[in-house]
ROSE-4610 file (N, C-alpha, C; in Angstrom, 1 decimal, always signed):
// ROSE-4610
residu = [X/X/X/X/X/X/X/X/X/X/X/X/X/X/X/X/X/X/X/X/X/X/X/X/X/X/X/X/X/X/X/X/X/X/X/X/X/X/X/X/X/X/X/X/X/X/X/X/X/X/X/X/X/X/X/X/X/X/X/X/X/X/X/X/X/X/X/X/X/X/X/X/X/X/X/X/X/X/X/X/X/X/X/X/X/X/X/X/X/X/X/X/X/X/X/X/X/X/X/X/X/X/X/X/X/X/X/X/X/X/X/X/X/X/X/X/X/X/X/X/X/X/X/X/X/X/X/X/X/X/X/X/X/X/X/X/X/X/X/X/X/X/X/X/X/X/X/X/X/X/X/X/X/X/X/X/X/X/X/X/X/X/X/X/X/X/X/X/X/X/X/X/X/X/X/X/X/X/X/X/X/X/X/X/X/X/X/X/X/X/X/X/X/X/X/X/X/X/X/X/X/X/X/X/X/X/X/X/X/X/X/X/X/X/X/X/X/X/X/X/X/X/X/X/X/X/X/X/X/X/X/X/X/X/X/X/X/X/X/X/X/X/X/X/X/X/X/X/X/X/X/X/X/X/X/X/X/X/X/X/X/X/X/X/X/X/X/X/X/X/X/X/X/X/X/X/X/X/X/X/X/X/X/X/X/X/X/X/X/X/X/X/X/X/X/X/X/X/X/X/X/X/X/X/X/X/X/X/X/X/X/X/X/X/X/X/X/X/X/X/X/X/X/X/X/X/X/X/X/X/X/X/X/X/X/X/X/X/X/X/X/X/X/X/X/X/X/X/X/X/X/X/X/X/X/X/X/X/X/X/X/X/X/X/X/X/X/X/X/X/X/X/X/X/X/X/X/X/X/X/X/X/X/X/X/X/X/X/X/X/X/X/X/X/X/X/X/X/X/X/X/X/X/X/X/X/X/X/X/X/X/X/X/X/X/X/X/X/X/X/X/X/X/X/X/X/X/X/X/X/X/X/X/X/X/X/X/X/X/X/X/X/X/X/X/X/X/X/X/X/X/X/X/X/X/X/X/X/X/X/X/X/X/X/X/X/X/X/X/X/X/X/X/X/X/X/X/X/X/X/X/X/X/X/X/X/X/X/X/X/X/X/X/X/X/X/X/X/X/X/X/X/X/X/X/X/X/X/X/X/X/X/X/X/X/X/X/X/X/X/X/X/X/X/X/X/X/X/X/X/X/X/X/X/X/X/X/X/X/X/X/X/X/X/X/X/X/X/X/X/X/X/X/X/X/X/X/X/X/X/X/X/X/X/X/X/X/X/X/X/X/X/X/X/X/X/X/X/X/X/X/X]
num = [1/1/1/2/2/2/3/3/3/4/4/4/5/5/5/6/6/6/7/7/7/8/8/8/9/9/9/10/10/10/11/11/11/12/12/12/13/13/13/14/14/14/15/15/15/16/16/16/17/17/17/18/18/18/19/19/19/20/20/20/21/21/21/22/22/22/23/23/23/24/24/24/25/25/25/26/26/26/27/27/27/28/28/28/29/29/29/30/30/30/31/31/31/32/32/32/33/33/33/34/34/34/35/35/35/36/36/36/37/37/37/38/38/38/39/39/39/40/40/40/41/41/41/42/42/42/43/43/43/44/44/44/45/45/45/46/46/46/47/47/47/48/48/48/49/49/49/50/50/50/51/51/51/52/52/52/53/53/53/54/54/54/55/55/55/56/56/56/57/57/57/58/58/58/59/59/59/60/60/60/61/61/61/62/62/62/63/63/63/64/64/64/65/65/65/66/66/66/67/67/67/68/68/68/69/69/69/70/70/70/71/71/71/72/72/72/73/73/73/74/74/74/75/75/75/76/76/76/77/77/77/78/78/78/79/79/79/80/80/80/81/81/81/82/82/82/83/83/83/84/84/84/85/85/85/86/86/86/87/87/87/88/88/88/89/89/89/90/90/90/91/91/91/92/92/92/93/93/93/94/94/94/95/95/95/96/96/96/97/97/97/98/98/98/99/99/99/100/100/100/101/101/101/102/102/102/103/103/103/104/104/104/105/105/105/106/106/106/107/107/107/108/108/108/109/109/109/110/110/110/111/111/111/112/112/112/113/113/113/114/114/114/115/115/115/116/116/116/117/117/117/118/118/118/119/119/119/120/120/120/121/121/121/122/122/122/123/123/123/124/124/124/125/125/125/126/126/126/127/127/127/128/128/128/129/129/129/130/130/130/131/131/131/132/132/132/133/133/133/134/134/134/135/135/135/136/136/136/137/137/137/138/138/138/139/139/139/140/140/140/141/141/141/142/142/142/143/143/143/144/144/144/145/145/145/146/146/146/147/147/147/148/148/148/149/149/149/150/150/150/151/151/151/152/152/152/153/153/153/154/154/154/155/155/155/156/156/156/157/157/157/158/158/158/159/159/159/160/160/160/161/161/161/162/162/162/163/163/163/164/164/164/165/165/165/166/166/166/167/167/167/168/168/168/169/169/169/170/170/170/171/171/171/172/172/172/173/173/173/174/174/174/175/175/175/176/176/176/177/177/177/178/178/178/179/179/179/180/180/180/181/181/181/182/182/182/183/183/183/184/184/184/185/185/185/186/186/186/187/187/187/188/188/188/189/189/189/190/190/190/191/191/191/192/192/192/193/193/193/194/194/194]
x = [+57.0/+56.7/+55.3/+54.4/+53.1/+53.2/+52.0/+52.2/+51.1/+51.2/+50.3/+49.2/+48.0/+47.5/+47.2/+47.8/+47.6/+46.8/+45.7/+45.2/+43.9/+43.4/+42.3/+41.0/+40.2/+38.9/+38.5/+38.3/+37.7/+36.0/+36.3/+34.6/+33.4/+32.8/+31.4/+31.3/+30.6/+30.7/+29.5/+28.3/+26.9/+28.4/+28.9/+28.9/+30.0/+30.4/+31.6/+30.8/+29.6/+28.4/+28.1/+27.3/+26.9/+28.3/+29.3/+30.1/+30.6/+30.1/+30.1/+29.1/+27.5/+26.4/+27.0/+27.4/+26.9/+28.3/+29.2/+30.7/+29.8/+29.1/+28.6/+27.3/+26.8/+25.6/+26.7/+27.4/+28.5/+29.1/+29.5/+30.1/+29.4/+28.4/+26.8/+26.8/+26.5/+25.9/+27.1/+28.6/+29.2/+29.9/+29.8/+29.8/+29.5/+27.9/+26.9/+27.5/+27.0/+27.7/+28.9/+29.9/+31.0/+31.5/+31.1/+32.2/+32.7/+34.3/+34.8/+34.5/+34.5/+34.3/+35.7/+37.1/+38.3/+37.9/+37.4/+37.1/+35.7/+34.7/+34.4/+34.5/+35.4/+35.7/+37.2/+37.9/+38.9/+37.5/+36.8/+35.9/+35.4/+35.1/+34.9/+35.8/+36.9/+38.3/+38.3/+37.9/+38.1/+38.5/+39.4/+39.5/+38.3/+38.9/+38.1/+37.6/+38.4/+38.1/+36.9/+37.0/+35.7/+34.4/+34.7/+33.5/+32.8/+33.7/+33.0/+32.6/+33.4/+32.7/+31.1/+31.1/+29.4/+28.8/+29.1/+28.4/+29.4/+28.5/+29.2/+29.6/+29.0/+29.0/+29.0/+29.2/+29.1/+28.0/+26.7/+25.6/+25.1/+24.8/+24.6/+24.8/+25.8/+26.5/+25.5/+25.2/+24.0/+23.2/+22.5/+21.1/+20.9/+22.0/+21.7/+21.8/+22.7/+23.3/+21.7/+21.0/+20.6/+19.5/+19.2/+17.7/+16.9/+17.3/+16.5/+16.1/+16.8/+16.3/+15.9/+15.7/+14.9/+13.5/+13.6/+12.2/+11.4/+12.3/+11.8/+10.7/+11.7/+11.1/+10.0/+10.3/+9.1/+7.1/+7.7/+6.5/+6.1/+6.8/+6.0/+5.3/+6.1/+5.4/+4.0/+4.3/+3.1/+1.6/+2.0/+1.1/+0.5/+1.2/+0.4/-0.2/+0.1/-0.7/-1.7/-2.3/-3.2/-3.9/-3.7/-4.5/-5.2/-4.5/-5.0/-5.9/-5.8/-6.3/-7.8/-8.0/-8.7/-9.7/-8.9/-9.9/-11.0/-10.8/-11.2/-11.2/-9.6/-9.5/-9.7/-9.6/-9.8/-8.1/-8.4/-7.2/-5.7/-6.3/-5.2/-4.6/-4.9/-4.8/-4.2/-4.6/-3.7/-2.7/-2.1/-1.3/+0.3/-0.8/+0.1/+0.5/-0.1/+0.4/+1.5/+1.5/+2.7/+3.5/+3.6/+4.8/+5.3/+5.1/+5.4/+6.6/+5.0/+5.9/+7.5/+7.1/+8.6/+9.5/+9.2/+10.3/+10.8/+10.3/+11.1/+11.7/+11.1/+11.8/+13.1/+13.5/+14.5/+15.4/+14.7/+15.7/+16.4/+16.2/+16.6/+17.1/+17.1/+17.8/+19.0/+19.5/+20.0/+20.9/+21.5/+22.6/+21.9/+21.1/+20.2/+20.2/+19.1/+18.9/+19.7/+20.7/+21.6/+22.7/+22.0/+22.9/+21.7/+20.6/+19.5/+19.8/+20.1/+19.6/+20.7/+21.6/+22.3/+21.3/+20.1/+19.4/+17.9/+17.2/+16.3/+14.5/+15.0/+13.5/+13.9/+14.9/+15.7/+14.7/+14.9/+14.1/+14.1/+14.2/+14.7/+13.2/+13.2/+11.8/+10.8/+11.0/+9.6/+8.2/+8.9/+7.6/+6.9/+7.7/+7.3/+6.2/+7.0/+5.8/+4.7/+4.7/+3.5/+2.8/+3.1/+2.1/+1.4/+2.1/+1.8/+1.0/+0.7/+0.3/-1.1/-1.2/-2.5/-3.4/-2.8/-3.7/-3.9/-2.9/-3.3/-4.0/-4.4/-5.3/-6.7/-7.0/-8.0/-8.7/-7.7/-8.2/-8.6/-7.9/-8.5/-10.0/-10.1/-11.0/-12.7/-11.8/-13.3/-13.1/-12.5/-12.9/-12.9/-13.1/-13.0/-12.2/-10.9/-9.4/-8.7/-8.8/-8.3/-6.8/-5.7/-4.4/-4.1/-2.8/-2.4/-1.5/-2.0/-1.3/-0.1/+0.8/+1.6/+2.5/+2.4/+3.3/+3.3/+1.8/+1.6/+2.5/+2.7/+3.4/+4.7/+5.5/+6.9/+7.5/+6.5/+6.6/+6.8/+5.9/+6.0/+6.9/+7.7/+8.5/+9.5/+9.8/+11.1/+11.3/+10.3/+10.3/+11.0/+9.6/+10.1/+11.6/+12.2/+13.1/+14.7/+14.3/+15.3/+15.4/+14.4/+14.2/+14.8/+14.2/+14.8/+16.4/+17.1/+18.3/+19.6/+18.4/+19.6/+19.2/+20.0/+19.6/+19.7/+20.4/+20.9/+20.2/+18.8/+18.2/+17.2/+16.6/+15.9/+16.2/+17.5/+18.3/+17.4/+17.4/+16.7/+15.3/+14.9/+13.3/+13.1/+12.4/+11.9/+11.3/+11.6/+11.1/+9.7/+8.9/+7.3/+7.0/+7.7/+7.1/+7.6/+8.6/+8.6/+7.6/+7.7/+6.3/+5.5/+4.6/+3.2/+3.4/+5.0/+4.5/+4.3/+4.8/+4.9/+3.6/+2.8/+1.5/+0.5/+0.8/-0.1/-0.1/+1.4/+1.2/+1.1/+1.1/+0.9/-0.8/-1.5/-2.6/-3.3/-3.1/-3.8/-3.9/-2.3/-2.1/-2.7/-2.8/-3.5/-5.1/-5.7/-7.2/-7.7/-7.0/-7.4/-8.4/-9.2/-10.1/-11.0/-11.2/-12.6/-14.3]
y = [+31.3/+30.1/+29.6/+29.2/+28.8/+27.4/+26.9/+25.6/+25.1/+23.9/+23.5/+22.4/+22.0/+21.3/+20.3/+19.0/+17.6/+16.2/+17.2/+16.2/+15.8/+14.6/+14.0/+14.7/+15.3/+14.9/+13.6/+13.0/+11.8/+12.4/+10.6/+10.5/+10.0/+10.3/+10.2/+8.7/+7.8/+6.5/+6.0/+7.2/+6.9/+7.5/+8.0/+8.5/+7.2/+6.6/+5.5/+4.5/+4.1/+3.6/+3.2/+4.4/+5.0/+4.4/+5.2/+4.2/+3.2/+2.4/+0.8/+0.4/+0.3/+0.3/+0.6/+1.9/+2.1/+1.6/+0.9/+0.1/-0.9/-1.6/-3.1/-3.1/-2.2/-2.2/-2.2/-1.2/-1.3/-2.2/-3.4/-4.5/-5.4/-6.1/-6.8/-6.5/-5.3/-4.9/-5.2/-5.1/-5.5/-7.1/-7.7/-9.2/-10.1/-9.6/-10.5/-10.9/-11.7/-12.2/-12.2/-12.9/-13.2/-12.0/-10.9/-9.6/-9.7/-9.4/-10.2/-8.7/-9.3/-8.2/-7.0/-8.1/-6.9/-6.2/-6.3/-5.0/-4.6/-4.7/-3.4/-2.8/-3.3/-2.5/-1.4/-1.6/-0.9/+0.2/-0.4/+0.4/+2.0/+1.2/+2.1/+3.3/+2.7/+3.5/+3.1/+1.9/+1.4/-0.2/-0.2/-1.8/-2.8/-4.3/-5.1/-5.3/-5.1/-5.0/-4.3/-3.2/-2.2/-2.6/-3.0/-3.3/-4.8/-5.8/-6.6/-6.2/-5.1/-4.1/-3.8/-3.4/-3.1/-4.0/-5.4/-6.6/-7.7/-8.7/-9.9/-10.7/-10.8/-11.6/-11.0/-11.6/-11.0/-11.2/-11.8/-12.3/-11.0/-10.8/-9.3/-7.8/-8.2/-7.1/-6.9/-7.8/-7.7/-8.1/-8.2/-8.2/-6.4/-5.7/-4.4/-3.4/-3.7/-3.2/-3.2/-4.1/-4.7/-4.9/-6.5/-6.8/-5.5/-5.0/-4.1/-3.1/-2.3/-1.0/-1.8/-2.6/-3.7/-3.9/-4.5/-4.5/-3.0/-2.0/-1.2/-0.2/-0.5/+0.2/-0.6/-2.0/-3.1/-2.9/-2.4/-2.3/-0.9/+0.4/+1.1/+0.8/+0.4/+0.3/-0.8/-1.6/-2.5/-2.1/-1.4/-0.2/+0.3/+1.4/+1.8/+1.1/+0.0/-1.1/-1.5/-1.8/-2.1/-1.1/+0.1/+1.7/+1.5/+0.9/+1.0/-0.3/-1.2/-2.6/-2.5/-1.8/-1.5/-0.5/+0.8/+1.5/+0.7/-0.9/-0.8/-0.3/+0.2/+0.7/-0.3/+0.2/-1.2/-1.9/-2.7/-3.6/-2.8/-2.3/-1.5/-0.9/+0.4/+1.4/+0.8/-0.5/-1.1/-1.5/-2.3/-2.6/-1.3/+0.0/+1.1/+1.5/+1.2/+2.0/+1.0/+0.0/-1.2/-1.0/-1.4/-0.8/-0.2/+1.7/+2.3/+2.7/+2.3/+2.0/+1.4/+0.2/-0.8/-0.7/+0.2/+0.8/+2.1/+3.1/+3.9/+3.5/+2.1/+1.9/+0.8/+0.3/-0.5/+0.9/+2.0/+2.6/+3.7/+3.8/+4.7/+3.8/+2.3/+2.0/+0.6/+1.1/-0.3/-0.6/-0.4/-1.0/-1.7/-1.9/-2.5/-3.5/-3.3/-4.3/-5.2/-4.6/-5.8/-6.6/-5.9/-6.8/-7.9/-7.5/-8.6/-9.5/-9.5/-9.8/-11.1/-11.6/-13.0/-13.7/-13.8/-14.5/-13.8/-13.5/-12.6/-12.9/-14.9/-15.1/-15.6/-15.2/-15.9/-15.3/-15.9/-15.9/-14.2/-13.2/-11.8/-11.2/-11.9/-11.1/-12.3/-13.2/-14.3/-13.3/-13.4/-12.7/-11.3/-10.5/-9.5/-9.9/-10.8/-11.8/-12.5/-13.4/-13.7/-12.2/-11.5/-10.7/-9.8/-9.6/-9.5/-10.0/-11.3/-12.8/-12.9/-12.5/-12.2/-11.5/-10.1/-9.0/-9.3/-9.7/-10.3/-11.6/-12.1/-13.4/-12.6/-11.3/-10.6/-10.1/-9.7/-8.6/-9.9/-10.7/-12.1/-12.4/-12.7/-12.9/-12.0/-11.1/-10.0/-9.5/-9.7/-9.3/-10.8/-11.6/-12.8/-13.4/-13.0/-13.3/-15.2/-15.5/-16.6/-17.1/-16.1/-15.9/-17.1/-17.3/-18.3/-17.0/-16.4/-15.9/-15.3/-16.8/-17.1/-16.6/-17.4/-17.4/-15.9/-14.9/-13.7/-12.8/-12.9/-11.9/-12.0/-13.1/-13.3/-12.9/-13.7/-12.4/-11.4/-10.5/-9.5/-8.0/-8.9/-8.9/-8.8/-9.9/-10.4/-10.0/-9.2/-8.6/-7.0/-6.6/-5.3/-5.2/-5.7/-5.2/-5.5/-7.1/-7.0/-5.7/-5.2/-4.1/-2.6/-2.4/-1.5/-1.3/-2.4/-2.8/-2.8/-3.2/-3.3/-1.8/-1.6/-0.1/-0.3/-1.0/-1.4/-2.2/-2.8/-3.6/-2.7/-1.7/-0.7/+0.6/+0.6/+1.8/+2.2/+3.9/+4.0/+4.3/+3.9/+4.0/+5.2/+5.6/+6.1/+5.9/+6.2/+5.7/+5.3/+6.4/+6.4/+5.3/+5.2/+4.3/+2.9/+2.6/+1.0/+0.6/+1.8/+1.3/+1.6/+1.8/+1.7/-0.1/-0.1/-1.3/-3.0/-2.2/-3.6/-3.3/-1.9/-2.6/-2.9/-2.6/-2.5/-4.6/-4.9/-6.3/-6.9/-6.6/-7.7/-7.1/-6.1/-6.3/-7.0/-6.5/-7.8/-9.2/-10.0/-11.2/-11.3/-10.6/-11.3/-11.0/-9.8/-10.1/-10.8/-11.4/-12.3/-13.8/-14.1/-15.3/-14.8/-13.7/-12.7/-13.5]
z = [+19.6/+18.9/+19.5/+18.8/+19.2/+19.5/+20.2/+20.9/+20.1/+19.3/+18.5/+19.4/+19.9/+20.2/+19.7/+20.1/+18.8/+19.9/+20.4/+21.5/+20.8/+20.6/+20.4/+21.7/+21.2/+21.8/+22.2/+23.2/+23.9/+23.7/+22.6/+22.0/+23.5/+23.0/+24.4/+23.9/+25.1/+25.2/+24.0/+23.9/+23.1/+21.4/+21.3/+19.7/+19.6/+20.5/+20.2/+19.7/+20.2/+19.8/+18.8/+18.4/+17.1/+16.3/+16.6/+15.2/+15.1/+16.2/+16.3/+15.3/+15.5/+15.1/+13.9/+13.2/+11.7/+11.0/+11.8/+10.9/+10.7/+12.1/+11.9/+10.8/+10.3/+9.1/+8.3/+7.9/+6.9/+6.3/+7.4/+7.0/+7.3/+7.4/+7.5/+6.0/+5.4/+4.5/+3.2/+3.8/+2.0/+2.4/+3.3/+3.5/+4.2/+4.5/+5.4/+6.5/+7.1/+8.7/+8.4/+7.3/+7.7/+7.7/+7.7/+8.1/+9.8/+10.2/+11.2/+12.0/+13.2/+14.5/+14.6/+13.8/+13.6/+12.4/+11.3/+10.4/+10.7/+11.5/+11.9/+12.8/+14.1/+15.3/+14.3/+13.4/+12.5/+11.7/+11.4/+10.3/+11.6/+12.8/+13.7/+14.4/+14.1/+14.8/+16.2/+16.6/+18.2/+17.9/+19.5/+19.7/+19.5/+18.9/+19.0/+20.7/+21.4/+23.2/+23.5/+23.0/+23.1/+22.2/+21.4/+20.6/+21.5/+22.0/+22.8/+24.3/+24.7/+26.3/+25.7/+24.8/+24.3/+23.7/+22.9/+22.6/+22.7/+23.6/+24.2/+22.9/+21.8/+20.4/+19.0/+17.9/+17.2/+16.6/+17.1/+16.9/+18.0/+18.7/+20.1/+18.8/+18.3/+17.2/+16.1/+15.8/+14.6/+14.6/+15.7/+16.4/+16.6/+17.3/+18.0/+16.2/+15.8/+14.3/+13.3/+12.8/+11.9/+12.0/+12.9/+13.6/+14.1/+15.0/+15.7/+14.6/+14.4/+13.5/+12.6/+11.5/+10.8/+11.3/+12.6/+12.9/+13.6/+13.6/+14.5/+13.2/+11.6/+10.7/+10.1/+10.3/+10.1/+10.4/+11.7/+12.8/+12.3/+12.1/+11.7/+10.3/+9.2/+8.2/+8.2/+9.4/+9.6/+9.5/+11.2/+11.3/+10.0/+9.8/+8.4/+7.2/+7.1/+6.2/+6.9/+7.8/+9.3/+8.4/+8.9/+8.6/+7.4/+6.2/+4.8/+5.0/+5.6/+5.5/+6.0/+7.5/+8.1/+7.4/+6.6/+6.0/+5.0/+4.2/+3.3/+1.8/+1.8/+0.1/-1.1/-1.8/-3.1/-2.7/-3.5/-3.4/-4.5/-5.3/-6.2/-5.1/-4.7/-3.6/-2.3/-2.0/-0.7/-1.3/-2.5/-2.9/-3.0/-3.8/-4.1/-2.4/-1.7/-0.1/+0.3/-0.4/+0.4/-0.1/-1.4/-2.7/-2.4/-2.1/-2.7/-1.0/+0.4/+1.5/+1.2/+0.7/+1.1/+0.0/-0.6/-1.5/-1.1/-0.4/+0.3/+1.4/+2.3/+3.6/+2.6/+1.8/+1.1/+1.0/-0.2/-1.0/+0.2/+1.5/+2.2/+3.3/+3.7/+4.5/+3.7/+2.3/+1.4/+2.4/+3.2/+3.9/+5.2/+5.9/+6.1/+5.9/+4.4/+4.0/+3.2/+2.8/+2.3/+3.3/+4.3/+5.4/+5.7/+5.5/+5.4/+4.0/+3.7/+1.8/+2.3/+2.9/+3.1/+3.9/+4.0/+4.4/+4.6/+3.2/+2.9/+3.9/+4.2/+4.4/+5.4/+6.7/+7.8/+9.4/+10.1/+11.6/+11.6/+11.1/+11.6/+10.6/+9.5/+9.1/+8.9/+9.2/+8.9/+10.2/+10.9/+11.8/+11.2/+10.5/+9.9/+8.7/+7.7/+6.9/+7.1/+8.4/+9.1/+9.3/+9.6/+10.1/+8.9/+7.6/+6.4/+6.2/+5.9/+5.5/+6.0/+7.6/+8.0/+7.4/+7.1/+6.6/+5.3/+4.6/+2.9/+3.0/+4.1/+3.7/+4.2/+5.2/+5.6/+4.5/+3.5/+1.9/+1.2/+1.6/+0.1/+0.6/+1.6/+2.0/+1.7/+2.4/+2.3/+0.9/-0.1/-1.7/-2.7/-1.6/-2.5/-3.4/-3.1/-3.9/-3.4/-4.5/-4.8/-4.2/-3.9/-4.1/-2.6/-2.8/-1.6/-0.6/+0.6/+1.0/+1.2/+1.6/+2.3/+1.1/+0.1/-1.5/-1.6/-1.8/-2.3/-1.6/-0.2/+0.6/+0.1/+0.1/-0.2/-1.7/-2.5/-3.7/-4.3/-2.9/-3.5/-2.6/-1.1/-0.6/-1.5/-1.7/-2.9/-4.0/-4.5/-6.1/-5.9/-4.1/-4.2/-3.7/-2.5/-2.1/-3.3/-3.9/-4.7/-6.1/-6.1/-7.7/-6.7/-5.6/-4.3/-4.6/-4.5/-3.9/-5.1/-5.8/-7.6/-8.3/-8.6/-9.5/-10.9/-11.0/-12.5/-13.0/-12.5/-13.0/-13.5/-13.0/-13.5/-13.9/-14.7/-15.1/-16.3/-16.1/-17.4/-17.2/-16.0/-15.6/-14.3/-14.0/-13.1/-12.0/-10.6/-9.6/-9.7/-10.1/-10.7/-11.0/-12.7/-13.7/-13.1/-12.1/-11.1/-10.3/-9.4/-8.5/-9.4/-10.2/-10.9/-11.2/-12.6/-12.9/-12.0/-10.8/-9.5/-9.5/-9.0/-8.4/-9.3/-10.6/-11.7/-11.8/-11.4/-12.2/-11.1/-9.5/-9.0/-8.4/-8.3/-8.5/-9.4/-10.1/-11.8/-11.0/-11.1/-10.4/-9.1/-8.0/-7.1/-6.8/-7.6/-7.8/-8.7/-9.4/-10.6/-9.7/-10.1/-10.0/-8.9/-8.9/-8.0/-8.7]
């Protein structure tokens, strides 16, 4: 008669981690903060005990979950707007490099972001906007654009990542033909009064 082995592998302390981290996007992501530390330490397959040995709060939880990787994909895409900003492209062409940016970084991290999206303009990306805000008041400037910065960044924040996020709002269309007509219409709108 064979001896059947019905022993669990003991998970490594980093992959117990890891599915701490991707329960807490999980549930961040289908009910914003109020998702409770017992459905995602359950979502994870570990005690609520364990999930507080690795974060003291449930604010620690989605700061390490959410915040971080948010800002860590923030900064790069920063960066590369810098690049375009600094090169001097026309303003259509810097537009298409932000778009088309913050619609791949939306449509590839939606749980993310809709763990953002309960508080879209909250302390976790205003710094990311200010620093937007800068380089779009740098382009107004040196092309002589009218636009109010501040207003223009969040706009067009808010346009892209909610059209990102909803699919059903642009059913029927093509990735293509979205981003063209975002930057087609918010270039128009913000070089207008040159």
């Amino acid at each position: 008669m064979a001896h059947t082995n019905n022993v669990r592998r003991r998970r490594s302390a980093s992959e117990v981690k890891v599915l701490m981290l991707d329960a807490a996007r999980e549930m961040f992501a289908a009910k914003g903060f109020h998702a409770t530390t017992r459905e995602i330490a359950e979502r994870a397959t570990v005690t609520e005990q364990l999930l507080f040995n690795h974060f003291a709060s449930k604010q620690q939880l989605f700061a390490a979950a959410v915040l971080q990787p948010f800002e860590a994909l923030a900064e790069q895409q920063l960066v590369e707007w810098q690049h375009v900003v600094a090169l001097g492209d026309e303003p259509h062409q810097m537009m298409r490099v932000y778009v088309e940016g913050l619609w791949t970084l939306v449509r590839t991290n939606r749980a993310l972001f809709r763990a953002l999206s309960t508080d879209p303009f909250g302390a976790h990306v205003t710094p990311v906007l200010d620093r937007l805000e800068q380089l779009t008041a740098e382009i107004a400037r040196r092309h002589g654009y009218g636009y109010d910065p501040h207003i223009a960044v969040r706009i067009v924040f808010a346009a892209v990542t909610a059209l990102a996020l909803n699919e059903e709002a642009t059913a029927g269309r093509s990735e293509a033909d979205i981003i063209n007509e975002l930057v087609n219409t918010f270039a128009a709108g913000l070089t207008r009064g040159r």
